[in-house]
N, C-alpha and C positions, 0 to 999 in steps of 0.2 A: 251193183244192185241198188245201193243207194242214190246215183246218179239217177240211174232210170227211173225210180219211185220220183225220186222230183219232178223230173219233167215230164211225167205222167200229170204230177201235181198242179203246174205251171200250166201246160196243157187244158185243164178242167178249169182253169180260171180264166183263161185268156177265150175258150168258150164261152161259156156263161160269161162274161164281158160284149159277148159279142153284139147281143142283141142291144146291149144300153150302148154301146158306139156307134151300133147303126140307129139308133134311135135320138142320137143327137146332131147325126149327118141329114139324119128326113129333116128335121125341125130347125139345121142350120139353113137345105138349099132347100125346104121347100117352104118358108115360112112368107115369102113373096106371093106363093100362088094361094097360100093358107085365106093367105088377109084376103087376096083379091075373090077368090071362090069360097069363100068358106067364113066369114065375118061375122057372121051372125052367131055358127057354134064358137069360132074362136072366142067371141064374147059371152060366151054361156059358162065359159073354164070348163069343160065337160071335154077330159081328152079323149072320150069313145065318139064322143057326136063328132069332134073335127077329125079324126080318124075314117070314121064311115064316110065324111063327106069328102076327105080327099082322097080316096079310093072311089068313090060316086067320078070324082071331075080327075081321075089322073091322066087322060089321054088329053085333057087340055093345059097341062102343068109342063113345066120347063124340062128339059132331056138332063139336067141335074136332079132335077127333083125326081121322077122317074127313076134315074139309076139310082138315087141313094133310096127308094122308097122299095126298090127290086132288090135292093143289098140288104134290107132288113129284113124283108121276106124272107130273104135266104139262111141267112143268120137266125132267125127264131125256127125255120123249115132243119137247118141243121141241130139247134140246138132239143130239139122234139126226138129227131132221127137220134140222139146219143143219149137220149134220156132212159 
């Protein structure tokens, strides 16, 4: 019983983790197309303006960025779903 409450526990962490892992995977692979589309909010420090603009220009962003930008979707889409 006790076994299972942990990794019930573990489980709820490694969720709610989710979303900040995939939010350092978008801003590791997509910080190339950040600069190149998006320069103007990245220099405003405003992380909602460069958020909307690389969602504006994601079909011009590299198929890394893409997938890690699809992977946090997912991760914040699941972490909502278990709330």
């Amino acid at each position: 019983m006790v076994k299972a409450l942990c990794i019930v526990a573990v489980s709820g962490l490694l969720f709610s983790a989710a979303p900040l892992l995939a939010q350092d995977s978008v801003r590791t692979a997509c910080m190339p197309d950040i600069r190149k589309y998006c320069a103007a909010e990245l220099a405003s420090f405003s992380r909602e303006n460069v958020r909307a603009c690389l969602i504006k220009n994601i079909q011009k962003t590299s198929p890394a960025c893409q997938a890690a930008a699809k992977a946090r979707r997912d991760a914040e889409r699941a972490k909502k779903a278990g709330s």
